[in-house]
N, C-alpha and C positions, 0 to 999 in steps of 0.2 A: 420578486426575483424570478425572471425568466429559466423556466425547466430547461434543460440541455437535451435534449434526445439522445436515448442509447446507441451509442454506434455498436456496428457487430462485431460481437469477441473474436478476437483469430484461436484457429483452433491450434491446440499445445499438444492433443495428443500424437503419440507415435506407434506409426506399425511397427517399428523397431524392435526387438526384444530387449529384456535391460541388461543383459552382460553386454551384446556388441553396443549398447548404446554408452555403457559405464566406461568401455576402452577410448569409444569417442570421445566424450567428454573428458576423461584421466586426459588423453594426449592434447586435446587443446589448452587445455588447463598448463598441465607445466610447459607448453609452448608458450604460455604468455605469464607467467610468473608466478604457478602455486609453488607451494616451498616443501621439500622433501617428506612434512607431516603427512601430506595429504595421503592415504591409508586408505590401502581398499583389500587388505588381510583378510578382514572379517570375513563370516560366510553369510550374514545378515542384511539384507539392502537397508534395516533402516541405517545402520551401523554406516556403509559407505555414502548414502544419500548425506549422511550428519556431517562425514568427512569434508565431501564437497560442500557442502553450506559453509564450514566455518574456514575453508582458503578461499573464498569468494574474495575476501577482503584484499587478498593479492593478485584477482584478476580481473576486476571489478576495474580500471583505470582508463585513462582518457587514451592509450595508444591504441584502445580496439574503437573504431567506429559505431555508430548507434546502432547500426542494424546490425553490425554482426553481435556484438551482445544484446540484442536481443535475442536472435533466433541463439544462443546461447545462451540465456535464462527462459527460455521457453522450451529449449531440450534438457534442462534440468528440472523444470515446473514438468514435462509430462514424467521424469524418472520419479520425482516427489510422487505421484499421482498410483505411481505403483505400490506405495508402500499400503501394505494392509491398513483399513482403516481408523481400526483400535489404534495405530499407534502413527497415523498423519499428522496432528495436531501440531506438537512441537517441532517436527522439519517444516511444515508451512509456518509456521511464526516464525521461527528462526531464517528462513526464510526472505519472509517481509522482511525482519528488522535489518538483514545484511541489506536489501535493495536502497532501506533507507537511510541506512548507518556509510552507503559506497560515498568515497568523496569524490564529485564528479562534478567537471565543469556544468553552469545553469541549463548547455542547450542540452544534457540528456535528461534533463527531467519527463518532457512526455514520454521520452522510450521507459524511465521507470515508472508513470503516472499506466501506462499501457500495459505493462507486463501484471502489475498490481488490482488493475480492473477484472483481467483475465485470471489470475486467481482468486479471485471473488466467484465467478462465474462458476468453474470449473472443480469446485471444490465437491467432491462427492458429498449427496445430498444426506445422506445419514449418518455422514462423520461429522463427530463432534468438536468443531472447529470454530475456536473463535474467531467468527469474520470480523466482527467487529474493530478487532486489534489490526487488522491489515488495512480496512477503511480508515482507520484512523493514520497508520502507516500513510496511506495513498493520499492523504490529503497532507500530511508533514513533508512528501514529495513535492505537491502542490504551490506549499507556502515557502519551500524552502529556494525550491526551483523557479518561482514566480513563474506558474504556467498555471494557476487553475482554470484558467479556461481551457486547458487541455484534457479537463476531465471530463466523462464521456455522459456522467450521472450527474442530475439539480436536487432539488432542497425535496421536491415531488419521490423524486425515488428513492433518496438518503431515508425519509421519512417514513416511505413502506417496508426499508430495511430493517431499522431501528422497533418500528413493532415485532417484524416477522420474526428479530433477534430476540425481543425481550431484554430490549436494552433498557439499564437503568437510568434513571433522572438524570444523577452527575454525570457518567457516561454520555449522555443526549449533550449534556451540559458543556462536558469537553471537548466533544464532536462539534458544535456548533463553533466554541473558543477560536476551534483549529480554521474551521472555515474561515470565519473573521478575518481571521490572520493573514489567510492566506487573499482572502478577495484586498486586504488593505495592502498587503505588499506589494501590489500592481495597480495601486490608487483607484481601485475599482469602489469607489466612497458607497453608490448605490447598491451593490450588493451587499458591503462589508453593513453598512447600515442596517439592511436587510435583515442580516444574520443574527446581529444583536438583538435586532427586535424579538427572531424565532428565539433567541435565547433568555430573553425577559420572559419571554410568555411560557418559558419549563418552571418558573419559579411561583410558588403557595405562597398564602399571607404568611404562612408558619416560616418560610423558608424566605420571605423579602429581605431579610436582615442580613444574608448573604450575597446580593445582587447587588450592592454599593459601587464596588468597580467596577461591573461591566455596564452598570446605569451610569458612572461617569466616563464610561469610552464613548456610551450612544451621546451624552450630551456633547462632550470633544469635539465629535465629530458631524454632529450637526448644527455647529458650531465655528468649525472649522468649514463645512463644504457646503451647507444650506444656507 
């Protein structure tokens, strides 16, 4: 499998402060359809950060253009980025999951495959953050949107992630699944091939007894395209 090169992250942060940026965002928000929940009482930004995470679901829709939600989840990825770090964790996952929970015609997948690479990137280095859980996010964008080719990272850099994480076996295991999937949903046979292969070779004698289905996808399919 051919590595992809990293293309360069666009930068999320703002010189903004976060109240005028919170008024920004509140007013484009119920300009394009958050619903009267959306709650910014609190005196706590993670408190309001939370609010906007979870009306995403009502502004996330196909009448805004890719780019303008993106630089719209990219002004809400730098207000994320404020919150103290002991407690970023669950707004960045919750986060991910709304990007990839939006239901959105196929061609904004790389704008959410984009947004999702960049919080990878960007995630302060000694907050406790499962990256993990967003790579895996970023790749069910991938398979779901049929654009993994629009992801920016190969099996080379997933790889140096996955130690740097102290990612577990299954973990590796699911990661790979997802890959799979996603490289076969754009009939890309020699990647998705590929992937299987990295994903036989996560499994011990102790542990073959487990590999039955994913050894009968690799036969399938070189079976099918070999």
């Amino acid at each position: 499998m051919k590595d992809i090169p990293t293309t360069c992250v666009a930068a999320v942060y703002s010189e903004i402060e976060p109240e005028p940026q919170l008024k920004d965002i509140e007013k484009f928000m119920r300009d394009h359809g958050a619903e009267p929940a959306l709650d910014f009482s609190s005196e706590d930004l993670e408190s309001k950060v939370e609010s906007i995470i979870c009306e995403l679901r009502n502004v996330l829709k196909d009448s805004l253009l890719e780019g303008e939600m993106e630089m719209f989840l990219n002004s809400v990825m730098s207000l994320i980025l404020v919150v103290p770090e002991d407690k970023i964790n669950r707004p960045i996952l919750n986060f991910s999951e709304a990007i990839v929970n939006a239901n959105l015609p196929e061609k904004y997948g790389p704008m959410k495959i984009r947004v999702l690479t960049n919080l990878i990137y960007v995630i302060p280095e000694h907050a406790n953050t499962d990256k993990y859980r967003i790579l895996i996010d970023l790749i069910k964008c991938a398979r779901n949107h049929r654009c993994i080719n629009a992801v920016s990272v190969g099996i080379s850099q997933v790889k140096m992630w996955v130690k740097e994480w102290k990612v577990s076996t299954e973990q590796v295991q699911e990661l790979y699944r997802n890959m799979h999937e996603a490289y076969a949903a754009i009939g890309d046979s020699t990647n998705a091939l590929q992937l299987l292969l990295e994903l036989l070779g996560t499994y011990t004698k102790e542990t073959a007894s487990k590999a039955r289905t994913d050894a009968f996808k690799y036969d399938y399919l070189q079976t099918k395209f070999l």
